[in-house]
Every structure is written in structure tokens, then in C-alpha cells.
KOLRO-624081 format. One line per field, with one value per residue: residue number from 1; residue in three letters; x, y, z of N, C-alpha, C in turn. Coordinates in nm, 4 decimals, decimal comma. Layout:
<rs>
pos = c(NUM / ...);
code = c(ALA / ...);
n_east = c(X / ...);
n_north = c(Y / ...);
n_up = c(Z / ...);
ca_east = c(X / ...);
ca_north = c(Y / ...);
ca_up = c(Z / ...);
c_east = c(X / ...);
c_north = c(Y / ...);
c_up = c(Z / ...);
</rs>
This chain:
<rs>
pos = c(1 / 2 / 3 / 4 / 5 / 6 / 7 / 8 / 9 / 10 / 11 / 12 / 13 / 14 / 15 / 16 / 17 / 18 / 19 / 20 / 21 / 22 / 23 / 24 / 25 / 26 / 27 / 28 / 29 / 30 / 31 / 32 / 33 / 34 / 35 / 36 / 37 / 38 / 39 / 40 / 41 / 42 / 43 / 44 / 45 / 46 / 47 / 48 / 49 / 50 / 51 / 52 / 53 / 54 / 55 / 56 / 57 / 58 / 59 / 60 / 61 / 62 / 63 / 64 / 65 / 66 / 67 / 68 / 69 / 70 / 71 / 72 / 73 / 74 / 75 / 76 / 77 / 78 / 79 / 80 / 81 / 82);
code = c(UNK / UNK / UNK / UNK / UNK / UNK / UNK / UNK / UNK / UNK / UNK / UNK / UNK / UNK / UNK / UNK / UNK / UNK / UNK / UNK / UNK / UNK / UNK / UNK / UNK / UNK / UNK / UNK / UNK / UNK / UNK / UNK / UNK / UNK / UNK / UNK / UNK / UNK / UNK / UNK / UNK / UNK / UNK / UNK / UNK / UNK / UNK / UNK / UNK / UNK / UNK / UNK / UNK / UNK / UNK / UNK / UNK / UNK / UNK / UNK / UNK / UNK / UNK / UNK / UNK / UNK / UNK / UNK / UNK / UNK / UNK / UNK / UNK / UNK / UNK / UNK / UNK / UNK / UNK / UNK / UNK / UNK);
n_east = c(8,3805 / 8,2560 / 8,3907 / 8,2599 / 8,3159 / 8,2837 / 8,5041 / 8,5730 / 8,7235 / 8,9044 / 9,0928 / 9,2451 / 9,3777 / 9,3989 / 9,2195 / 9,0403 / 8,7290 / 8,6922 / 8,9769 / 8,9584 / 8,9798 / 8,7332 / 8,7198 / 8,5595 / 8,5998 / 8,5314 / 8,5422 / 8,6469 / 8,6819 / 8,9249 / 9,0268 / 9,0804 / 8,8106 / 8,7196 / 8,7060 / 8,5026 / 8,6068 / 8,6222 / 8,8018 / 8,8006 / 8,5208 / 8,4079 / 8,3699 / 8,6509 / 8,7348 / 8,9379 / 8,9436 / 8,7955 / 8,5484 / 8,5192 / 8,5416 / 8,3130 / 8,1221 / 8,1835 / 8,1573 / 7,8777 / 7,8023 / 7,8719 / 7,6638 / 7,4764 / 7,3371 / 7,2234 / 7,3705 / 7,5997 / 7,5568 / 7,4875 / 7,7446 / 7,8681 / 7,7277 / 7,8438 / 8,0519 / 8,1054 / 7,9143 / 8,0489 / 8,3101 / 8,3041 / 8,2297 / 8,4557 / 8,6600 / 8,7212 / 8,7833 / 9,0255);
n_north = c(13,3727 / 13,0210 / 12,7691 / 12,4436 / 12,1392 / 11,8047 / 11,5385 / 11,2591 / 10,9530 / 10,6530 / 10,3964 / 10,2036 / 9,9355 / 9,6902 / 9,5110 / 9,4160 / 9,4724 / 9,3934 / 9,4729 / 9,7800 / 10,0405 / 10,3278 / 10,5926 / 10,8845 / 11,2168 / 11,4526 / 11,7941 / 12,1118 / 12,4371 / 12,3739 / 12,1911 / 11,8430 / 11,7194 / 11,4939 / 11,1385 / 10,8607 / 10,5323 / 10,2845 / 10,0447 / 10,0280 / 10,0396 / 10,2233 / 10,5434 / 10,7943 / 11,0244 / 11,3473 / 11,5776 / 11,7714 / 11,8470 / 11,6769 / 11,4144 / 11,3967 / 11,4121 / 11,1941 / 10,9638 / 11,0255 / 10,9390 / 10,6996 / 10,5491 / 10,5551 / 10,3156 / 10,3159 / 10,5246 / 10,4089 / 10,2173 / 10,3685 / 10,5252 / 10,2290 / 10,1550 / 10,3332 / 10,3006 / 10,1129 / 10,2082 / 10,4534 / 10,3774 / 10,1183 / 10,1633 / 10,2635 / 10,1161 / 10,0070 / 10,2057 / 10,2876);
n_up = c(-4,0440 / -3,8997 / -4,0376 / -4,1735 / -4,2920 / -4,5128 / -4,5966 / -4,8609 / -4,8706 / -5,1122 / -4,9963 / -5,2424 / -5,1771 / -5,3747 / -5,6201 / -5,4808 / -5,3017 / -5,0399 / -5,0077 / -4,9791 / -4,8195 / -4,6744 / -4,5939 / -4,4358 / -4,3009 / -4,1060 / -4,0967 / -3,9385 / -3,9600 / -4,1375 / -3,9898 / -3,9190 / -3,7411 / -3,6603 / -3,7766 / -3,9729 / -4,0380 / -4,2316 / -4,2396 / -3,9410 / -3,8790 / -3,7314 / -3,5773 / -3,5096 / -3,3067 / -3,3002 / -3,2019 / -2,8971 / -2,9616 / -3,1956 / -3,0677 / -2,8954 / -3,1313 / -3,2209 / -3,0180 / -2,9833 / -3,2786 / -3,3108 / -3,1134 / -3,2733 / -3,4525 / -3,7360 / -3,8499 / -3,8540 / -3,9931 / -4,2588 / -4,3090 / -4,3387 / -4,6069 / -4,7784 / -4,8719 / -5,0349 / -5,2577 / -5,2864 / -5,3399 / -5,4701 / -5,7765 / -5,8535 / -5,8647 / -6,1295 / -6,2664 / -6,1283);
ca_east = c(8,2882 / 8,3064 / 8,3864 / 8,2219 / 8,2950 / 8,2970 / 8,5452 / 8,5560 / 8,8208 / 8,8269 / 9,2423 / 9,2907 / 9,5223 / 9,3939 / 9,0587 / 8,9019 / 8,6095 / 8,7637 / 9,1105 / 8,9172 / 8,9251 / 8,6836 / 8,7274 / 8,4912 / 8,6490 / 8,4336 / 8,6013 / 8,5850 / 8,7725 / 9,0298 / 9,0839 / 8,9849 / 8,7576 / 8,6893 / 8,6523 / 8,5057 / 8,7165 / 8,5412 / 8,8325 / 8,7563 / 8,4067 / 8,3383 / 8,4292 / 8,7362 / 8,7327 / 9,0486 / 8,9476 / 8,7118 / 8,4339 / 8,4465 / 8,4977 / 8,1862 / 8,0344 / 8,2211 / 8,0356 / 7,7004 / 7,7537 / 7,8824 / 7,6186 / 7,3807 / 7,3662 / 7,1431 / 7,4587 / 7,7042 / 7,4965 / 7,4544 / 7,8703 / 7,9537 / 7,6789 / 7,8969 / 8,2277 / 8,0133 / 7,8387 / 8,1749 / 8,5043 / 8,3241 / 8,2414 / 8,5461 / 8,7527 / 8,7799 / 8,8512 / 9,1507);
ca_north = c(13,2711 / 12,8818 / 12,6513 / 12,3174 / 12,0757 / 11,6792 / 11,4966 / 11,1302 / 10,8568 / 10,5640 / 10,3593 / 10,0603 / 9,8753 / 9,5964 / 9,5662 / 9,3356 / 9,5719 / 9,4154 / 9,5499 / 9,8747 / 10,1352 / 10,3938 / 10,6764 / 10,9921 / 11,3308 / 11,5948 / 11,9065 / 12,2304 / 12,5099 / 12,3296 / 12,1077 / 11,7339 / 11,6986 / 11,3336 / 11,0539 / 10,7560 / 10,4240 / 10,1402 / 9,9095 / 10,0562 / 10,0464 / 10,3973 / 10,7017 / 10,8484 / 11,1976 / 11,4170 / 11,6824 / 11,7713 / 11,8443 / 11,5493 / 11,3198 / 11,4252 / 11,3437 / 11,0321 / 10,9091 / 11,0315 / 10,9021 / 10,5393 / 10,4957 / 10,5380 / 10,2011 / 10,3678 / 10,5994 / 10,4054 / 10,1406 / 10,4296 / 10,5201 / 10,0786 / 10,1089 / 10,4275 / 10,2336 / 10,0286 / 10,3177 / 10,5811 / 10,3240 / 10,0400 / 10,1955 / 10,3337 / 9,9867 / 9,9451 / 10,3193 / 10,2489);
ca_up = c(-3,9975 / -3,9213 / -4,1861 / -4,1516 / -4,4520 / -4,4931 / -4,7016 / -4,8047 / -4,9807 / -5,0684 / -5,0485 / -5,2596 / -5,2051 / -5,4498 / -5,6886 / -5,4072 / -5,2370 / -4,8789 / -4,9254 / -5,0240 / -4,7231 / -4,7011 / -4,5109 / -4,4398 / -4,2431 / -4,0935 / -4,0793 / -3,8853 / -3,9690 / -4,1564 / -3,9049 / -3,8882 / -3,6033 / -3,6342 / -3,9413 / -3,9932 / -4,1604 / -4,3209 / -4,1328 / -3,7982 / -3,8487 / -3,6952 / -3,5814 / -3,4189 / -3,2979 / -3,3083 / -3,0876 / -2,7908 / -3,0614 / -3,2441 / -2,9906 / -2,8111 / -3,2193 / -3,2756 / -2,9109 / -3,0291 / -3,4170 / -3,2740 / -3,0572 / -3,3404 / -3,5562 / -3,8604 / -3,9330 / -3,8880 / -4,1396 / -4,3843 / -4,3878 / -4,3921 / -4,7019 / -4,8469 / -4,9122 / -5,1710 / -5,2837 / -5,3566 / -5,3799 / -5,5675 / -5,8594 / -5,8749 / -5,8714 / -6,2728 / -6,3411 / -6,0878);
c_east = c(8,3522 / 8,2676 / 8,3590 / 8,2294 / 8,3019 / 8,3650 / 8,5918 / 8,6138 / 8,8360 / 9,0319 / 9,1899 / 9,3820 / 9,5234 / 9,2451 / 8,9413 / 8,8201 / 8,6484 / 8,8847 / 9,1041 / 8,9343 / 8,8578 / 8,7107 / 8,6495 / 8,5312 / 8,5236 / 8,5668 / 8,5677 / 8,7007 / 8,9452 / 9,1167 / 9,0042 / 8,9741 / 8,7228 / 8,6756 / 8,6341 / 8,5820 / 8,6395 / 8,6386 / 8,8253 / 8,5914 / 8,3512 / 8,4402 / 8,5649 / 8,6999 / 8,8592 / 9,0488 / 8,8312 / 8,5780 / 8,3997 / 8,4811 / 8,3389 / 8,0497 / 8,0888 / 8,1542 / 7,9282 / 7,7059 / 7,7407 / 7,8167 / 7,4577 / 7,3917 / 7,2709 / 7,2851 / 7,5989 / 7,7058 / 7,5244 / 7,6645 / 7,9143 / 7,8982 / 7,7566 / 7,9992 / 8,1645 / 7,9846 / 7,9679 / 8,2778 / 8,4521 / 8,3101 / 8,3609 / 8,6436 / 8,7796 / 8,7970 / 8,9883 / 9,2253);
c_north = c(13,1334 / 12,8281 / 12,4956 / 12,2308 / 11,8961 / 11,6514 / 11,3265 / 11,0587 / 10,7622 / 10,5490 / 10,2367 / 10,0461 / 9,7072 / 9,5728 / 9,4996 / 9,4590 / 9,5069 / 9,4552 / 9,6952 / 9,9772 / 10,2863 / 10,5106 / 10,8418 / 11,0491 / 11,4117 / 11,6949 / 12,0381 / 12,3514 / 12,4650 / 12,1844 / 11,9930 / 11,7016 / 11,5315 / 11,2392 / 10,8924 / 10,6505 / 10,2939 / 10,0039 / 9,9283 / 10,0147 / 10,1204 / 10,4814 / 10,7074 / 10,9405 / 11,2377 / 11,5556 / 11,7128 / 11,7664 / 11,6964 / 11,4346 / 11,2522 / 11,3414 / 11,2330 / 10,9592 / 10,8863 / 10,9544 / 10,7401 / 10,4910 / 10,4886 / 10,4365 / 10,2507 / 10,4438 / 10,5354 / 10,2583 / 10,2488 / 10,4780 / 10,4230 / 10,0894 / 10,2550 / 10,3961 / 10,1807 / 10,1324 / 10,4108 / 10,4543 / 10,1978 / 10,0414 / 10,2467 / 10,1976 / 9,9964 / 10,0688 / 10,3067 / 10,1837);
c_up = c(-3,9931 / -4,0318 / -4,1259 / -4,2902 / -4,4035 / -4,5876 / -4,7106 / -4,9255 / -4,9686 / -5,1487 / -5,0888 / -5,2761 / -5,2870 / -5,4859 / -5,5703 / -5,2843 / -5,0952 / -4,8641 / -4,9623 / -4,8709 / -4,7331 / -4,5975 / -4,5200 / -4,3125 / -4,2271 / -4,0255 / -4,0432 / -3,8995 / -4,0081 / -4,1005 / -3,8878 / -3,7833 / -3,5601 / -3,8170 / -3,8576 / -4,0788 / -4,1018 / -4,2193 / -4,0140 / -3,7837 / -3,7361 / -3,6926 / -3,4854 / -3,4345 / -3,2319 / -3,2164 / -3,0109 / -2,9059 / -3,1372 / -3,1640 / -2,9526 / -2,9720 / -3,2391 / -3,1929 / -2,9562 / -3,1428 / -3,3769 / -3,2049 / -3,1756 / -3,4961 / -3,7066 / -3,9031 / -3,9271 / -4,0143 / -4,2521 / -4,3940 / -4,4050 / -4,5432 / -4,8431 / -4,9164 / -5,0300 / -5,2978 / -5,3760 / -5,3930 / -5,5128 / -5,7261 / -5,9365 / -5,9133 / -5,9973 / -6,2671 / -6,2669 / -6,1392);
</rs>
């Protein structure tokens, strides 16, 4: 069967929450079909599939609010255990 998974990290490259990048992968069978990054502020898509969702996700401003409000959410907590 297909494997559909999401996976999502967060680089610092210093404790300040803007040189934080966030990045969330959707994955299909191993293969990353598209990700969002916090300094892009949306989506790329990596192959015909997630193109077609990086289009649809970036034209919808509610989701691409809810992954800008994710970087906060997963990396900043994380800053002092770093």
C-alpha cells in the first residue's frame, strides 16, 4: 500500500526565533512530495503531486497562517533545550 506521512524541523542557526527556520515535508511513499519553510513562507512541491498541493495549500491563507503559527509552536520551545 501507499505510505503518506508528514515530517517537520525546525534549523537554528542562533537562539533568536527569526534566525529559526521551520520546515514541514509531506511525504508519499518515501518520497518528498512538497514542504513548506518558514523563510519561504509556503509551499514548494517536488513532484507533479505536490505541486498541484503546494498551488492549492498557497492559495489558501488559513493554512498557510496555521504552518507561519507552527514555527512558534514546535522550534520555540525548543530554543533553551538547544
Amino acid at each position: 500500500g501507499f505510505r503518506s506521512y508528514a515530517l517537520f524541523r525546525c534549523e537554528f542557526n542562533s537562539s533568536d526565533l527569526n534566525d529559526i527556520e521551520y520546515i514541514y515535508s509531506e511525504y508519499f511513499n518515501k518520497l518528498e512530495i512538497a514542504r513548506f519553510s518558514s523563510s519561504l513562507g509556503k509551499y514548494v512541491g517536488y513532484t507533479e503531486l505536490g505541486v498541484k498541493n503546494a498551488e492549492r495549500w498557497n492559495s489558501d491563507p488559513s493554512e498557510l497562517a496555521r504552518r507561519k503559527a507552527e514555527k512558534e509552536t514546535y522550534c520555540k520551545h525548543n530554543i533553551d533545550i538547544w
